[in-house]
N, C-alpha and C positions, 0 to 999 in steps of 0.2 A: 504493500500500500504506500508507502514512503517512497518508493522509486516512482509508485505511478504520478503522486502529486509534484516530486519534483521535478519531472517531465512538464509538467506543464507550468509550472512555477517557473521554468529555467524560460521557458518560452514566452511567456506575459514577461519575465526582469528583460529582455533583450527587447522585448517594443517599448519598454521604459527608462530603456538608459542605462540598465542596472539597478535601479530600485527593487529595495527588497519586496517578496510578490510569495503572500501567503493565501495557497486555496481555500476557498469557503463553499459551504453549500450554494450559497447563495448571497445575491447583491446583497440583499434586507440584512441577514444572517451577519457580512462584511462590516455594512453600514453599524448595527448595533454595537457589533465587537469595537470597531474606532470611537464610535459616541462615548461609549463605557471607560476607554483608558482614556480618551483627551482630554471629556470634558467630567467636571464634579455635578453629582444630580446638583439637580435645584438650580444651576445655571442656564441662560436663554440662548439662545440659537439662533441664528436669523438662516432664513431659508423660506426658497420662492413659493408662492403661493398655488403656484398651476405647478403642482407634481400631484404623482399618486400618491392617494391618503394611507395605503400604506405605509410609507415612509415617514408622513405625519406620525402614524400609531407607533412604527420605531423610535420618532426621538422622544415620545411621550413615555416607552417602553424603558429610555434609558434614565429617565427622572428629569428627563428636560423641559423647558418650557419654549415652546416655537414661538419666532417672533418672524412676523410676513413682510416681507422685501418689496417695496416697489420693482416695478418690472419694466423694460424697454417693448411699447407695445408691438414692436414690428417681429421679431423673434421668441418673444418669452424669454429672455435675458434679466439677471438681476442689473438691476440699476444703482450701481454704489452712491451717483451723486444723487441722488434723490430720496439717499436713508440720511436724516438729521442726526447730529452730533450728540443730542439728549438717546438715540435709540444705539447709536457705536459706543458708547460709555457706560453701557448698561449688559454688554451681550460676554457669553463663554468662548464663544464660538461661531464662524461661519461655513455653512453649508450651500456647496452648489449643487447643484441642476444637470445645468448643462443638457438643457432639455432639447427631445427630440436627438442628438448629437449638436445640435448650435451652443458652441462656448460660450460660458458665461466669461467674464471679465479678468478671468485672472488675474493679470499683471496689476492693475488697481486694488482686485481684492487683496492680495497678498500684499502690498504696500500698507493699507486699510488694517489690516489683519497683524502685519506687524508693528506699526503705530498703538493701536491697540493693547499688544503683548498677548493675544490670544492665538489658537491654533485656525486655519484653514481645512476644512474637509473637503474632500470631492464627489459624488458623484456621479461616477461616471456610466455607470449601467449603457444609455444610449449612446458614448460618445468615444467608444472602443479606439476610434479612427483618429478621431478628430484633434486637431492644433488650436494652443491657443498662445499668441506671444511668439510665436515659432518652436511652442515645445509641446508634446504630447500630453493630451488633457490629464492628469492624475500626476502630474511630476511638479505641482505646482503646492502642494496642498501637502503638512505632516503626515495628511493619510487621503487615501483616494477609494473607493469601493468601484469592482468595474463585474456585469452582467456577463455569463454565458450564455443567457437564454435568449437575447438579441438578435445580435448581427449575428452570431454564429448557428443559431437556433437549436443549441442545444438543449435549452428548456430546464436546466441545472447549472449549480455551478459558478465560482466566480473567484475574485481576488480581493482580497487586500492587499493594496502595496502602500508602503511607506519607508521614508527616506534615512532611517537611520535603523540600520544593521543588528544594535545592540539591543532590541526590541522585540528582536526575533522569538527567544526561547521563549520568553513571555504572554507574546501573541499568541504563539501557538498553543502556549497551555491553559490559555482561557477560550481558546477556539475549543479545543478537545474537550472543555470540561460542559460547555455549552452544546455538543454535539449530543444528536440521538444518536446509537446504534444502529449501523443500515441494518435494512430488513429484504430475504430474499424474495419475499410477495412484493416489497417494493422496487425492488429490481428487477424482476419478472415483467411487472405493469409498465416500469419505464421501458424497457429496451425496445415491448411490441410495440408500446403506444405509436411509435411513428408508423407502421405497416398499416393499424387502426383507422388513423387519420385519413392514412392516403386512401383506404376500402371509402370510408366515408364520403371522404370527395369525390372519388372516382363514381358513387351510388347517387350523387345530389341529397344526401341526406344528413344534410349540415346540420339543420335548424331542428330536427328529431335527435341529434345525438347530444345538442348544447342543451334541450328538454330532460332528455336521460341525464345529464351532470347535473343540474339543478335536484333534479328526485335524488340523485344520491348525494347531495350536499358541495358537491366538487364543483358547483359554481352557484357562488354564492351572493352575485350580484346581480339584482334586476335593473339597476338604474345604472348611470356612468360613476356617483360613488354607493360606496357602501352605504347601510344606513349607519349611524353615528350612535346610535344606543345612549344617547346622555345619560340614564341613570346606571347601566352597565360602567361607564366610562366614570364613574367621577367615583365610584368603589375601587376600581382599577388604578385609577390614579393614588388612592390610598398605600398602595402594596408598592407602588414604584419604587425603585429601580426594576427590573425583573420580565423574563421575556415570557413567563408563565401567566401572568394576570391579563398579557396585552394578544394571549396567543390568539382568540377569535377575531382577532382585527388584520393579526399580522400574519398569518396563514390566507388569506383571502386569496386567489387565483396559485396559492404555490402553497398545498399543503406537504410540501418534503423541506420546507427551507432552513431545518436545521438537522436533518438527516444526514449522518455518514455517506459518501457513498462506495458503492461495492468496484469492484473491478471491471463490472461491465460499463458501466457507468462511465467511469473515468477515461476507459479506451475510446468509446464512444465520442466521448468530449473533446479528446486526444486528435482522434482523426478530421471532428469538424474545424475545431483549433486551429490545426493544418491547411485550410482550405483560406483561412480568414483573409489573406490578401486578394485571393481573387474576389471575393464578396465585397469586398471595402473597395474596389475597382468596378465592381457594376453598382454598389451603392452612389457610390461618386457620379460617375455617369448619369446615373437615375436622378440626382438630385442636382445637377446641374440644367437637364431640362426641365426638371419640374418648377426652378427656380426664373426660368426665362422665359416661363408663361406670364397672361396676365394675371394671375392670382399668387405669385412669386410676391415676398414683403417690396420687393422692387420694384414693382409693373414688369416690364417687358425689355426692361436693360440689362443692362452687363452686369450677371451678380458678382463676378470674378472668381478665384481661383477657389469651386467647391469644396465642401467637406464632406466625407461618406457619409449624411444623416442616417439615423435610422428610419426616421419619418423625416419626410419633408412637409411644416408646417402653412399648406397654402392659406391664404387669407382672403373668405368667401363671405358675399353678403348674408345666402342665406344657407347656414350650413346643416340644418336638417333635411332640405331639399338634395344638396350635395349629397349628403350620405345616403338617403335614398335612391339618389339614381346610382350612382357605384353600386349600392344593393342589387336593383334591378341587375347588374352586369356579375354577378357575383364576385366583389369587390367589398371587403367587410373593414371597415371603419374601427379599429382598435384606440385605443392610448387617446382619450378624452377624458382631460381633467374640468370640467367644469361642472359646479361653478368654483370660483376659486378658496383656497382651504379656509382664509376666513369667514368668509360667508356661509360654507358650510361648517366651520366648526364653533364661529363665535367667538364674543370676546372671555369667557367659562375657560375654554379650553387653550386659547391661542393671544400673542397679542397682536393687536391688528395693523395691517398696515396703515402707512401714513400717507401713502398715494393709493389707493388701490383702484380707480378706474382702468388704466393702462392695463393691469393683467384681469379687470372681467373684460373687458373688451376683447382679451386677446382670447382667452376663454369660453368669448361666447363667437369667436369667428374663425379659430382657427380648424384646421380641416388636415389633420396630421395623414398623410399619402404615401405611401408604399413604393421606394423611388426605383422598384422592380418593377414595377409596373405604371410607371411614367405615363407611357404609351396611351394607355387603358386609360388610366385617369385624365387624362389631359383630354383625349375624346369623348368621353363621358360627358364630362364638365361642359363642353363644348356643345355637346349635343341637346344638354341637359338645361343650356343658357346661364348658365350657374354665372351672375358676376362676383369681376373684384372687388373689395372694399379695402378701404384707408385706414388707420385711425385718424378720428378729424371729422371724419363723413358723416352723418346723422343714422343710429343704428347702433 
């Protein structure tokens, strides 16, 4: 087991520079283990408001208190100059995004961040690829969290990497103490699952097997977020630190995310691993057209030199209509955060931003697209009269 991880270890520290690169189950699983050693419970966080609330229910999971970023309405980018000095002078810690794969700010936060005297986090789940500054997104940050289930679509899996070496033993012994024991029924179910899938699709019967995960609990969202359970959540809050009080929140779409895994697993992960430059090559491509449409944050100019997104966030008038017609084309609309996390969490559980138009705006228009299928979506939309919008525009 120790050769299989650092096979893949050895592989994520070489797209980092050499940063040291500890496997985890998973991003959430990453994300928690860096929260736990950076920052002390009872400290605030600042981190964007348009991510998934699972991530919310992780920094609540490590005793923290979220505090919501102004955003750059054209990408879903934090916006450093638009957090006041009264909310930098108050915080443990910053957390990025880096939503879709579009970097957030780095080189500012990190300045920010050290002025401060506090630690940077990153993650990076969608941003496997992507540059920020001219360095690779997670090389910026004391700790970075980065997804397998992404761009690689392994569906498990992931890293911590952080920049000082002496940290290692450490991490690693509060990873293992945090770990469940894989289980061979859970290795059974993962390996087929991908042959399942593809029976599925190739049957057109998408929409009856996401009915069957619902009846057995494995999908456990009707809306775009979870429901928020306030009186669940503020008992939960009680027991903080602790990833057992938060586990119905944070098991949501990934209930293995603190699972060992077995051998099968990890070869599997190994092999798509391997593949990842060519994918980060059609991602790029995909998202450079997708960016040189009219619903590109651009209009229809020169975005310049792409980044692999994992989504490409187009920016559509009306984007329930959008995702309807992609429906119609079998073209399913994933990775919709809205509305954004203070509004659905409140000022109970979060503190609120101090600009927050910009990111519901961006929330209620953005139209995250599959930059695989460019092609499809760009005709769709097209067909479908789906326009652009600004922010600025009335809507």
């Amino acid at each position: 087991m120790v050769s299989a991880y650092a096979e893949l270890e050895e592989h994520m520290r070489g797209r980092l520079g050499g940063r040291e690169c500890l496997h985890v189950p998973s991003c959430r699983f990453g994300l928690y283990l860096a929260l736990r050693h950076w920052c002390r419970p009872g400290g605030r966080v600042l981190m964007s408001p348009v991510n998934d609330d699972v991530i919310f229910f992780v920094v609540l999971a490590a005793g923290l208190r979220p505090v919501q970023a102004p955003l750059d309405p054209r990408d879903g980018s934090i916006d450093p100059a638009a957090v006041p000095d009264s909310v930098w002078n108050g915080l443990s810690a910053v957390l990025t995004t880096n939503l879709y794969g579009n970097p957030d700010p780095a080189p500012e936060l990190r300045a920010r961040c050290d002025a401060s005297g506090i630690p940077l986090l990153e993650d990076a789940a969608h941003a496997i690829g992507s540059t920020a500054g001219g360095r690779p997104v997670g090389t910026w940050g004391e700790a970075s969290v980065f997804s397998l289930s992404k761009h690689t679509g392994a569906k498990t899996g992931g890293f911590l990497a952080f920049g000082d070496p002496a940290l290692r033993s450490e991490l690693t012994a509060a990873r293992d103490e945090l770990l469940h024991p894989s289980r061979t029924t859970a290795e059974l179910a993962y390996l087929v699952r991908p042959y399942a899938e593809a029976a599925v699709r190739g049957l057109r019967l998408v929409k009856a097997a996401h009915a069957t995960l619902r009846l057995l609990g494995q999908q456990e969202r009707e809306e775009i977020r979870m429901p928020l359970r306030a009186g669940e959540l503020k008992q939960a809050l009680a027991a903080a630190p602790g990833l057992a009080p938060f586990h119905s929140w944070v098991r949501v779409d990934m209930h293995d995310y603190r699972l060992g895994p077995g051998r099968g697993r990890l070869r599997r992960t190994g092999r798509l691993l391997a593949r990842l430059d060519a994918t980060l090559a059609a991602h790029r491509a995909g998202t450079e057209r997708l960016l040189r449409s009219e619903w590109g944050p651009g209009g229809e100019g020169d975005p310049g030199e792409a980044q692999p997104l994992f989504r490409v966030p187009l920016l559509v008038d009306d984007r329930d209509a959008a995702v309807a017609a992609l429906a119609r084309r079998r073209i399913v609309t994933g990775y919709l955060y809205d509305p954004p996390l203070d509004s659905y969490a409140g000022e109970l559980f979060t503190d609120l931003s101090p600009a927050p138009e910009p990111a519901a705006w961006f929330a209620r228009h953005a139209l995250p697209a599959d930059p695989l299928r460019a092609a499809e979506v760009i005709g769709t939309l097209r067909a479908a009269g789906v326009r652009p919008v600004r922010y600025g525009d009335r809507g």
